[in-house]
C-alpha positions in Angstrom: 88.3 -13.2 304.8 89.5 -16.7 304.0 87.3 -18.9 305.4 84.1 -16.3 304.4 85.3 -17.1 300.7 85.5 -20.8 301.4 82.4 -20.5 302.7 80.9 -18.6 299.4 82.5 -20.9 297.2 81.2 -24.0 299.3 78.2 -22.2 299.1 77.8 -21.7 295.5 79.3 -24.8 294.4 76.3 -26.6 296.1 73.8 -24.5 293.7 75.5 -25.3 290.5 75.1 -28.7 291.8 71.1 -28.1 292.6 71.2 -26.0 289.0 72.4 -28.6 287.3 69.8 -31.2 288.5 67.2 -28.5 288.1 67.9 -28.4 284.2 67.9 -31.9 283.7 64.3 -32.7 285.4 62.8 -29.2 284.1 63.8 -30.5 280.2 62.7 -33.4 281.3 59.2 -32.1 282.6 58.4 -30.0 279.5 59.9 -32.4 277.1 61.6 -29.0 274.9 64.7 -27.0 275.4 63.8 -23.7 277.0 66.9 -20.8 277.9 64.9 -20.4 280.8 66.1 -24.4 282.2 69.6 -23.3 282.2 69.5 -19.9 283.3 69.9 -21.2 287.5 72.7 -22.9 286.2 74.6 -20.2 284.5 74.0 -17.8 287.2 75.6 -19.4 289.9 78.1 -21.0 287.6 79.0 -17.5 286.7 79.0 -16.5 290.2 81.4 -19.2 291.2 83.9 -18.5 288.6 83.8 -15.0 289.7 84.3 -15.6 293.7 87.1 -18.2 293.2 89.1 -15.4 290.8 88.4 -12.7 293.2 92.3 -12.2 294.1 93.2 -12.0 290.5 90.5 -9.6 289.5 91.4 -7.8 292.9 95.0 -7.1 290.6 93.5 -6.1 287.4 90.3 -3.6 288.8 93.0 -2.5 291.4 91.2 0.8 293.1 87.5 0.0 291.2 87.8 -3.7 293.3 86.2 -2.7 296.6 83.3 -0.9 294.4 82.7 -3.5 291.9 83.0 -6.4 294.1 80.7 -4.4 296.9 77.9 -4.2 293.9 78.5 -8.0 292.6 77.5 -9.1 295.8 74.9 -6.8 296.7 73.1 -7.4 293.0 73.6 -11.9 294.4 72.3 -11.1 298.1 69.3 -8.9 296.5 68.6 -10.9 293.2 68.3 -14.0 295.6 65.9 -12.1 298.4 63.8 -10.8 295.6 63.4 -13.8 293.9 62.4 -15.8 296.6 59.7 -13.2 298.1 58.3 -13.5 294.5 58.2 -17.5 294.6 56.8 -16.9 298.4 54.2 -15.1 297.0 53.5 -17.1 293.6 52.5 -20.0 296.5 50.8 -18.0 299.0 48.4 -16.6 295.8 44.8 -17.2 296.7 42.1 -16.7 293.5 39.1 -15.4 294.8 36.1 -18.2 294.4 34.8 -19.1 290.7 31.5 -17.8 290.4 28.4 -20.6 289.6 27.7 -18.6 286.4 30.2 -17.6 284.6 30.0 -15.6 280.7 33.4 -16.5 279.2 36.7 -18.5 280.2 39.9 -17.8 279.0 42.1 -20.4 278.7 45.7 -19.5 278.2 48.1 -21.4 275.8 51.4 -22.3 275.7 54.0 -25.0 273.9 52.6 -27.4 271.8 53.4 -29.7 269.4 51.5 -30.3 266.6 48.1 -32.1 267.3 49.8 -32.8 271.4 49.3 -30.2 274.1 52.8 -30.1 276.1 52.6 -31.2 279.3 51.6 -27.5 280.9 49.2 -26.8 278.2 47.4 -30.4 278.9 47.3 -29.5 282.9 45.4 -26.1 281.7 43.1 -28.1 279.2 42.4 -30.7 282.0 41.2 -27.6 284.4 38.8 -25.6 281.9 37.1 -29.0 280.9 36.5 -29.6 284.5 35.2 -25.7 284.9 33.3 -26.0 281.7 31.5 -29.3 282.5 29.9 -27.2 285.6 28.6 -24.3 283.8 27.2 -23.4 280.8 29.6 -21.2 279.8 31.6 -19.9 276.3 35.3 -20.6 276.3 38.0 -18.7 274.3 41.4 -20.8 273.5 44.5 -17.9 273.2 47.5 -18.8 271.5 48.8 -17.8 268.6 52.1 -20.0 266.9 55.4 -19.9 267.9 58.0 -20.2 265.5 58.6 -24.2 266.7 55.0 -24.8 266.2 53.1 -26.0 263.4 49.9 -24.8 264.0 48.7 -22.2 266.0 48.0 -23.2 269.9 44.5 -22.3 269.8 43.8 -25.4 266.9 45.2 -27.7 269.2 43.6 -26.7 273.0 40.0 -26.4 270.7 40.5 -30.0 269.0 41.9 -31.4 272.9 38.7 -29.8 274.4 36.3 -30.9 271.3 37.7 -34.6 271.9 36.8 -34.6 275.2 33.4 -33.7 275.3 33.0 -29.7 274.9 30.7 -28.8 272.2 32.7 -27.1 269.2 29.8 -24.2 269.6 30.9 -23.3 273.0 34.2 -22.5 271.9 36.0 -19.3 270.6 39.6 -19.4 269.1 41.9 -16.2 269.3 45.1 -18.1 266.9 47.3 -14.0 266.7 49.0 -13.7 270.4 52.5 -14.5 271.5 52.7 -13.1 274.8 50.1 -12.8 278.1 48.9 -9.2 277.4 48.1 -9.6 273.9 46.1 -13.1 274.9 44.2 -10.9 276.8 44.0 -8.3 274.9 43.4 -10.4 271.6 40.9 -12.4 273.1 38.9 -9.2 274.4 38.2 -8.7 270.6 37.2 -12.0 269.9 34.7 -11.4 272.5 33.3 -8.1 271.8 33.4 -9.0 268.1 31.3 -11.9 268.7 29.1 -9.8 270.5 29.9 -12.2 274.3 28.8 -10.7 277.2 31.6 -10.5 279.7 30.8 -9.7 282.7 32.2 -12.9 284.9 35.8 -14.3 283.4 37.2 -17.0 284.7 41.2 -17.4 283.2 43.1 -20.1 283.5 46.5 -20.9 283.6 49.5 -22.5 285.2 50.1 -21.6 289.4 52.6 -20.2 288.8 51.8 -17.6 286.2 48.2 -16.7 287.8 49.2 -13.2 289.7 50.7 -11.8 286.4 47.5 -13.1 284.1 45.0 -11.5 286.6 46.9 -8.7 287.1 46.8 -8.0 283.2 43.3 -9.2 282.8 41.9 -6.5 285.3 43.8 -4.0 283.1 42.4 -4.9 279.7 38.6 -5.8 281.0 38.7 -3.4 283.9 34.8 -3.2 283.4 34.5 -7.2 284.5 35.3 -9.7 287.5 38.2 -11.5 286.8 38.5 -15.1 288.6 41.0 -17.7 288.0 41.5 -21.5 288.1 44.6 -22.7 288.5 46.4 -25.5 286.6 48.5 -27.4 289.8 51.6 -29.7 288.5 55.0 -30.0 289.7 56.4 -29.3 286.8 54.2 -25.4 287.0 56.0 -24.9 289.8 59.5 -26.1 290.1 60.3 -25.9 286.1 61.8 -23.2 284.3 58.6 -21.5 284.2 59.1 -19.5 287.1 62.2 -18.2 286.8 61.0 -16.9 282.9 57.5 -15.7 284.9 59.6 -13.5 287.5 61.2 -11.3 284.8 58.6 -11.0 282.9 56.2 -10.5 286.1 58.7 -7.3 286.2 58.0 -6.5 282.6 54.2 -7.1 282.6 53.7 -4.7 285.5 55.6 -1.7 283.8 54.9 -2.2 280.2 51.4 -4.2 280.1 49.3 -1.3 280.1 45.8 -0.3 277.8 
């Protein structure tokens, strides 16, 4: 029983470690503090300080210890297994082919500041200018403001898209949303309000966060094909960004319902 806990402890001590470097290089990748960044950190942190006190708390819970410490571990082992079948499947994704033609794209906001796209939202921008400059298509920027933002995201993707090269005309802004099902659901008005045929969408967002938007696209235009374009950066995919997406993957798919 000894060595198992030395081997725990060893165990964990190495992923505080790894937490800790993850938090400095994911701050350092989206350039804004996030809860999200620290969360791998606190975790296993948490888990350490736990597993090193275990005799003493074996004292205080006295009968309840066996029960408690039998659901601790099996909440770790299954937390961990779970999470990593969703990252294997965030990477083994594949979005069905963009069609030549396409009516609208959706291109899904996130952090910005001011007049400057973060580093994400730039990675999204740089992918629908690239999908826009082979189609004729109408595009819809979603994103409302957060309360560290002075202006809403849609003013700044449609004045980074308008600077290079998309024609102001092309482009519909939904400014309202502050989470993925209401960009999607928001930006459905804009489109039926503006009288858009929407029969091809193409959405596009980070890797990481493309299951979840398709997933609630197909829900809120269940009448259209839904494609995606994905936004491929490091920083999508090892940052904080995942561990927010896989609790609110969980979220999305019980609660993100028309």
């Amino acid at each position: 029983m000894a060595n198992s806990k030395k081997i725990i402890l060893l165990f964990l001590f190495i992923m505080v470690i790894a937490s800790v470097v993850f938090t400095i290089t994911s701050l350092m990748a989206n350039s804004s503090w996030t809860i999200w960044a620290f969360f791998p950190l606190i975790y296993f942190g948490l888990l350490f300080i736990i597993t090193y006190n275990l005799n003493r708390l074996k004292k205080i819970l006295g009968k309840a210890y066996k029960i408690l410490t039998g659901i601790f571990y099996f909440g770790m082992i299954a937390y961990f297994i779970v999470f990593t079948i969703f990252c294997f499947l965030i990477f083994a994704f594949e979005a069905e082919t963009l069609p030549e033609n396409p009516d609208v794209v959706i291109i899904l906001g996130c952090q910005v500041y001011g007049s400057n796209p973060s580093n994400m939202l730039k990675s999204r921008l740089e992918t629908a200018i690239d999908v826009l400059n082979k189609n004729s298509a109408v595009c819809v920027v979603s994103g409302g403001q957060g309360p560290d933002e002075t202006v809403p995201e849609s003013e700044t993707m449609e004045l980074y898209l308008v600077n290079h090269g998309i024609d102001i005309s092309r482009i519909y802004k939904e400014s309202e949303s502050s989470s993925s099902f209401k960009n999607l659901s928001y930006s459905k008005k804009v489109i039926e309000e503006n009288n858009l045929k929407y029969e091809n969408i193409i959405i596009i967002t980070s890797e990481f966060h493309v299951p979840r938007a398709v997933m609630i696209a197909k829900r809120v235009f269940h009448d259209a094909n839904i494609y995606a374009a994905k936004s491929n950066s490091p920083y999508d995919l090892f940052g904080a960004g995942i561990i927010r997406e896989f609790f609110a993957f969980v979220k999305s798919f019980i609660l993100d319902r028309v």
